[in-house]
N, C-alpha and C positions, 0 to 999 in steps of 0.2 A: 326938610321933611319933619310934621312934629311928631312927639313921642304920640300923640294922642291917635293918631291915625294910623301906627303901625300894629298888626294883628298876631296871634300866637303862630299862626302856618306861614306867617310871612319870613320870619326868621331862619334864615342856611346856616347858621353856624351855633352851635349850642357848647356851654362855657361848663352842662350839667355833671357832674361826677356823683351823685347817688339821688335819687326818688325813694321815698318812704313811705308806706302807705300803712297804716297801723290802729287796731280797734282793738279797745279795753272791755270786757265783758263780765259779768257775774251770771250764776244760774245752769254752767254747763256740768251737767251729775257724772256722766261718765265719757273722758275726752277719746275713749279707744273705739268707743262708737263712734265718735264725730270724725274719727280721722279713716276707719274702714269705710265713713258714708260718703270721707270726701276722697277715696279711693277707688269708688264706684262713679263718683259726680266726674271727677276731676282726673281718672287715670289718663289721658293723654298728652295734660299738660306739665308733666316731668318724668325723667329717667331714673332718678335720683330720690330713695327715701332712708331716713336713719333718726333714730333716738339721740338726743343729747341732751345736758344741761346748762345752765347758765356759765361763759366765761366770761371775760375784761371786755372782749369784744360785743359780748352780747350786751352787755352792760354801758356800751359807749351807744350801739344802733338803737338796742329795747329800748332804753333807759328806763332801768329797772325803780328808779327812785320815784317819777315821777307815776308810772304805773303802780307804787302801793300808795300814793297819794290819793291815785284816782279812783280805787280799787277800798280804801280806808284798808290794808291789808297787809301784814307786816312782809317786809323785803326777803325775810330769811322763809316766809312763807310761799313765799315768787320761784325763788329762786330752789325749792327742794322741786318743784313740779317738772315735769318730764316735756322736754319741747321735741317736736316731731318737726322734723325738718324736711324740704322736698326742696332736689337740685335738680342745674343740668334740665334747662328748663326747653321746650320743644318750641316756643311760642317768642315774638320780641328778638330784635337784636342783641340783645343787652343781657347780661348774667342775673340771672334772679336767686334769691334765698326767700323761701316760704317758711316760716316759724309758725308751728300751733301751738299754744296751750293753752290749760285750762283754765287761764285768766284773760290772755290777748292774743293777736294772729298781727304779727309783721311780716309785708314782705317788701323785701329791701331789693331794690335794680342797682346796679351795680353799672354804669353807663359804659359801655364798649362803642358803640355803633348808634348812638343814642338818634333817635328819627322822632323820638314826640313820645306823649304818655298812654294815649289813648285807648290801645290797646290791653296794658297794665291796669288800667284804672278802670274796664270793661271787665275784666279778668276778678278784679276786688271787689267791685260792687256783688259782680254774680257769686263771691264767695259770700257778703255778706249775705244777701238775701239764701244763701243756702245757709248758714247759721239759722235765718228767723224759720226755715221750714224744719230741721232736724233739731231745734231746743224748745222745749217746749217750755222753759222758763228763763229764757233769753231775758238779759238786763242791758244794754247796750249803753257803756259808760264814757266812753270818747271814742270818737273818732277824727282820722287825722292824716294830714297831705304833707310832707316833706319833703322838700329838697334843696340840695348842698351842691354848691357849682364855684368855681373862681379860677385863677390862671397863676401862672407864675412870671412874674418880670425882671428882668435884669437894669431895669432903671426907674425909680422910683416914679419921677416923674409921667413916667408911661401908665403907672395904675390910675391916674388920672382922665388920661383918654377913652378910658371905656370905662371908670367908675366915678358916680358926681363924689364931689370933693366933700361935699356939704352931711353926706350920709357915712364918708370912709376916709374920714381926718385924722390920720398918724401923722404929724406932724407937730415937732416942738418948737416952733418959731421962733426965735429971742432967748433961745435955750441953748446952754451948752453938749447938750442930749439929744440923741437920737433914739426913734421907739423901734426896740427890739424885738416888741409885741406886745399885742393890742388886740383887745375885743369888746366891742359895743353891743350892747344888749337895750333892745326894747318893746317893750309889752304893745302891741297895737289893737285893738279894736275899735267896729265901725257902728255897731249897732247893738240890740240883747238878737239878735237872729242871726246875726255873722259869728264866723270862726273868731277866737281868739287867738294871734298870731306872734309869734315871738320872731322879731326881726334883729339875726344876731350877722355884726361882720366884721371880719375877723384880720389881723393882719401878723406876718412871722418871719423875719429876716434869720436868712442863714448862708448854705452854700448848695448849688450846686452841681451835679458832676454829669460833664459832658461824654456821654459813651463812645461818640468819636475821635474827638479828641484828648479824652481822659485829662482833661483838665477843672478844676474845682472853679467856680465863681461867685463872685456875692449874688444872690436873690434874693426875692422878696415872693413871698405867695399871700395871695389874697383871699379869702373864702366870702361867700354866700351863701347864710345858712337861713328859709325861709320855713316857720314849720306851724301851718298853721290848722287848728284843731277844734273840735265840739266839743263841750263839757254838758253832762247829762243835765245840766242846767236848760241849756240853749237847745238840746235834741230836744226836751221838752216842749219850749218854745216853738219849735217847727213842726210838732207832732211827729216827729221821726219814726217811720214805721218801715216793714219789708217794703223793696221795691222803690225807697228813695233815695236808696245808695250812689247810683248812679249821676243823681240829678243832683244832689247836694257836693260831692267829689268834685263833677267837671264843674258845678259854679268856683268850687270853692279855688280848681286851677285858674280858669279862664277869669274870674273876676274879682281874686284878692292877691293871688300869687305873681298873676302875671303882671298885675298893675303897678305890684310893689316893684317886681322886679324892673320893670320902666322906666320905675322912679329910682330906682338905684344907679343904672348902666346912664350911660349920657349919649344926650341924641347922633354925635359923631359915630357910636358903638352901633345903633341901633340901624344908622342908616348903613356903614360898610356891611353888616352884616345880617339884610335880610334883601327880597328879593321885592323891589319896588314897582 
């Protein structure tokens, strides 16, 4: 079977551990309006609301850096604003975290029961286009598809079977060394109208511990981390307007994220684990 002719629904096994869906913004005047309007819009899709601010954690998911980059807006400026959080979500198999604030809106899934994004990415878009109706001087400065997936193996050798070699090379060959960990970073883009996508994979030998037999072992875990984004350059370029959240989201799953990830996993992976 080749990679080329396997589809996104075709796949039964998913390797996902977080989806990220996240838009950088300027222009919103006052966010307690925005969040009472998306408690009006949006009261059935969680049980769960509270105020917080920025922790370590927020700061590994936001990633609060690159938001004052995109934002030209100092970090310690990010980080005083008040994020409005919604859990305990009604909607999706999977645990959701809604963040708002007055600069971005992440909401991060948390893969339990993980079935497809579909419905997540249905859910974001109709947030966004509820932004372009309740700001009346909405800036929309990135937006952005994320997701992080890998397994854990107990024989090196085996991360090879489901990952091509060529994209997720730990290996010291002719060395007295072994990699303890390792991460590859690469910038990709296809076009000035496609996302630009950071293709980062990762690898981290250590131990570990088997709950049945409470015994410690050598592993290795692998990650896949695909996150790819608009920059107010390129929404430009596509005339990004209300109402083409939705359309731009699922290309940007179904025809950059999915292909990469095709081109990462090997055709052995793709054919055990999808439904031909």
């Amino acid at each position: 079977m080749s990679k080329d002719l396997i589809r996104r629904k075709q796949l039964k096994k998913n390797m996902m551990k977080n989806v990220i869906f996240r838009i950088d913004y300027q222009g919103i005047i006052n966010s307690e309006d925005i969040i009472k309007s998306f408690k009006d819009n949006f009261k059935d899709k969680f049980k769960i609301f509270q105020t917080t601010f920025h922790s370590k954690i927020d700061f590994d998911i936001n990633n609060i850096e690159d938001i004052s980059d995109t934002l030209s807006i100092p970090i310690k400026e990010i980080q005083k604003q008040e994020i409005y959080r919604f859990t305990d979500n009604t909607f999706g198999n999977d645990e959701l975290t809604l963040d708002i604030s007055k600069y971005f809106t992440v909401l991060t899934v948390n893969c339990q029961e993980y079935e497809g994004i579909d419905e997540y990415l249905d859910f974001f878009s109709s947030f966004i286009d509820f932004l372009f109706e309740n700001s009346e001087y909405l800036q929309i400065k990135r937006i952005g598809l994320r997701k992080i997936g890998g397994e854990i193996y107990f024989d090196e050798k085996e991360i090879y079977r489901d990952f091509e070699q060529k994209y997720f090379n730990f290996n010291f060959i002719d060395t007295p060394y072994n990699s303890f960990r390792s991460r590859h970073i690469d910038v990709l883009k296809l076009d000035d109208k496609s996302p630009i996508i950071n293709y980062v994979r990762s690898f981290e030998a250590g131990n570990y511990h088997d709950n049945e037999t409470n015994i410690y072992k050598s592993a290795f875990q692998v990650l896949l981390d695909i996150d790819a984004y608009y920059s107010d350059f390129i929404l430009e370029k596509i005339k990004f307007k209300k109402g083409m959240a939705k359309q731009v989201l699922t290309s940007t799953n179904n025809e950059h994220l999915f292909k990469i990830f095709k081109m990462s996993v090997t055709e052995a992976f793709l054919k055990a684990n999808s439904n031909e």
